[in-house]
C-alpha positions, 0 to 999 in steps of 0.5 A: 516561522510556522506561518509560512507553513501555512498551506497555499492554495496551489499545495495539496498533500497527497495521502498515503494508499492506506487506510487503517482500523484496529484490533479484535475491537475496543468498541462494536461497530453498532457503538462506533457509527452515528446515530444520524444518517451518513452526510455526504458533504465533503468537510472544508479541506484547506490541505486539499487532499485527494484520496482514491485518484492519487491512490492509483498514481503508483499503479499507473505508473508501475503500468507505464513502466512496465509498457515502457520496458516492453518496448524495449530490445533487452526486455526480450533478449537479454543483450548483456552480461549479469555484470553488466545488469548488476552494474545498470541497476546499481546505477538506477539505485543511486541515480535516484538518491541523487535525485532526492530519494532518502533511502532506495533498497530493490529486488530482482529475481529470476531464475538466472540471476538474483539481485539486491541493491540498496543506497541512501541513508536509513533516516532523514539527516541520518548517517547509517546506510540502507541496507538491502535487508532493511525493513520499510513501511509496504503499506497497501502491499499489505493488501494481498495478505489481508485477501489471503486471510479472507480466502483461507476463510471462504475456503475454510466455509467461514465465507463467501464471496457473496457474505455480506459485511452487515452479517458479520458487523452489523452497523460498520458501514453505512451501506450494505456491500459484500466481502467480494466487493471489498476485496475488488474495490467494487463496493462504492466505500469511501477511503476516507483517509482525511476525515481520520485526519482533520478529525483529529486538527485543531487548525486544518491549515497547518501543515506541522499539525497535520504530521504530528497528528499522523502519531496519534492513535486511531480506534475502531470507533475512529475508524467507523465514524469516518466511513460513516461522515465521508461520502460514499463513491460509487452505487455498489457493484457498479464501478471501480473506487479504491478503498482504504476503507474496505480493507479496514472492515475486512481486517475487523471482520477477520478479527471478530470470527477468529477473535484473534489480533490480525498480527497473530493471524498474519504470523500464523498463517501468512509471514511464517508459511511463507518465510517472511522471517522481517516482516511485521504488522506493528500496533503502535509507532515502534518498530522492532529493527532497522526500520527505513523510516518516513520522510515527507517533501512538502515543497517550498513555502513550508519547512520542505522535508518532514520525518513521520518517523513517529507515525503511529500505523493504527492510522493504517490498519488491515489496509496497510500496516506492514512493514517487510523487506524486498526479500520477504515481499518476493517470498510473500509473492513467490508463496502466494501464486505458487499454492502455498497459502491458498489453493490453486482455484483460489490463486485464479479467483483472486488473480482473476480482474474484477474490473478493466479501468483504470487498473485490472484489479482482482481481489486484493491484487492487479496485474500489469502486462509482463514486459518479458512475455507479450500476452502474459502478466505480473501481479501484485501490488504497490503500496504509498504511506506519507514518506515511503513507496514500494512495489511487488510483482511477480510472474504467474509461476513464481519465477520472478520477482520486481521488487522495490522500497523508496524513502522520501516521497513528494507529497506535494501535487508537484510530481515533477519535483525529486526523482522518477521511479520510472528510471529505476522501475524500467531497468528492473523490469528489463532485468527481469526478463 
């Protein structure tokens, strides 16, 4: 019955790690924000949704891995045949089905050896099996492309890093921060993510209500408001908060000086040049192709697994709308700190941490200590949406690549429930080596 979906006190749904905005702008962000000062008083939230904290959970645990692997004999030497790694990360792949994942597709590649697995099924009590070429939603990966785009800007003179947002939209955030502080997650904005949400519930107690709603439509207007009624975290320049948000406002401000759509703009000038042949920004729940689709475990007490196959990616936006392949994600990666797509000196600016705590976050990439090379590092990103996890990292030459989709997430505060993505990520970072 729909009352025992009712949220319990001990439940919390975790909200994916991205925001949204939308396209070169149905209304101008002066239109959009209020006209009262921004409250900084958190709405009642019976879902209890945490936001920036849980954003960086897959981070943590991505650096933990990769420690983890480090410390290990095969991480560096390797000690067994290709055959045998093959086999070892087949294993891994669907151990983590068994443990509940619905669909598992990774990627390794290295100079020596090049691998791809897949299991699963594409959709929730589906039949059709995952395919290592099945797209699936990257979510926050989509943040490296989005910084690409602003660095083609700054090196181009649009920008720089010291442009201020209320220079190129006046009004779309409350506080006047920079494309610099944007970009390292360094301006204080919130994410902001449930009140896009709870804006949009009649009852936000209920649990069925809050997954039909992730297929609405979310405006520009929609989008303004909330970073305008959430609080904001942090003074700019003084800290690290991660921020959906920021990202959203850069994605609006790369529309308005192009005054093209960002899909056209990610075509162009990132997913072609660097061979991303099934990689999509979409604009609406359809999605060209064989898409591994969403699927949220909510826990005992509710109706346990949701489909979010309906997900409307408006709700994501610049900070995380993409849906792309293991393959294309490595190509994008590879591309990127090779000098395909920015300059060198770009390479290192972007590569370069702004902050230490609680991750070495550059400007739309961190990195995590490579556990094949003791004193270098891996870059790149993870990504969240409500039923999908991946992750991408490369090495500084490009040589290798640790890549990785998973459909079925726990959205329960319960992160003992399901499988541990530490047992596929540890043998991928070792094979690695």
């Amino acid at each position: 019955m729909k009352a025992n979906r009712r949220v319990r006190a001990a439940l919390g749904v975790v909200v994916a790690g991205a925001l949204p905005l939308t396209g070169a702008g149905a209304v101008t962000a002066a239109q959009a924000a209020p006209s009262a000062p921004a409250t900084t008083t958190t709405p009642a939230n019976p879902l209890d949704v945490p936001t920036a904290d849980d954003a960086l959970a897959l981070s943590q645990q991505v650096l933990e891995a990769a420690e983890q692997a480090a410390s290990a004999p095969a991480a560096r030497a390797r000690t067994t045949t290709d055959a045998g790694i093959r086999r070892e990360l087949d294993r891994a792949v669907s151990a983590l089905v068994d443990d509940g994942a619905v669909a598992v597709t990774a990627r390794v590649e290295t100079p020596d050896l090049t691998w791809a697995g897949a299991d699963g099924v594409r959709e929730l009590g589906g039949h059709a099996r995952a395919r290592t070429s099945d797209p699936f939603r990257a979510a926050s990966n989509t943040k490296p492309m989005i910084a690409t785009l602003v660095m083609q800007e700054i090196e181009k003179g649009t920008w720089t890093l010291d442009t201020s947002v209320e220079d190129v939209l006046p009004g779309a955030l409350p506080r006047d921060v920079t494309i610099e502080q944007l970009l390292s997650h360094t301006s204080g904005a919130p994410t902001a993510s449930e009140y896009l949400i709870l804006d949009k519930m009649q009852d936000p107690a209920d649990i069925d209500e809050y997954f039909e709603v992730l297929g609405d439509h979310y405006s520009d207007g929609d989008h303004v408001r909330a970073a305008h009624t959430a609080p904001w975290m942090l003074e700019p320049g003084t800290g690290f908060s991660y921020s959906n948000a920021g990202f959203v406002t850069l994605g609006m401000m790369l529309e308005k000086v192009n005054k093209t759509d960002l899909d056209e703009l990610l075509e162009e000038r990132v997913f072609e040049p660097a061979g991303m042949r099934s990689t999509d920004y979409p604009e609406g729940p359809h999605k060209r192709g064989a898409l591994l689709a969403d699927a949220a475990w909510m826990g005992p007490g509710t109706a346990g697994w949701y489909s979010v196959e309906h997900f409307d990616p408006t709700l994501f936006r610049a900070a995380g709308a993409v849906t792309s392949t293991t393959k294309d994600l490595a190509a994008f990666n590879e591309a990127l700190v090779t000098g395909e797509l920015v300059s060198p000196a770009t390479i290192t600016d972007m590569l370069t941490p702004r902050s230490a705590e609680p991750i070495e976050y550059g400007l739309g990439t961190y990195r995590v200590p490579d556990p094949c090379v003791p004193g270098e590092y891996l870059y790149g990103h993870d990504g969240a949406s409500f039923g999908t996890l991946s992750y991408n990292l490369t090495s500084l030459d490009g040589e290798r690549q640790v890549t990785f989709g998973v459909t079925g997430r726990n959205m329960t505060l319960d992160q003992e429930a399901l499988y541990d993505l530490t047992d596929l990520l540890v043998p991928m970072f070792t094979a690695s080596c």
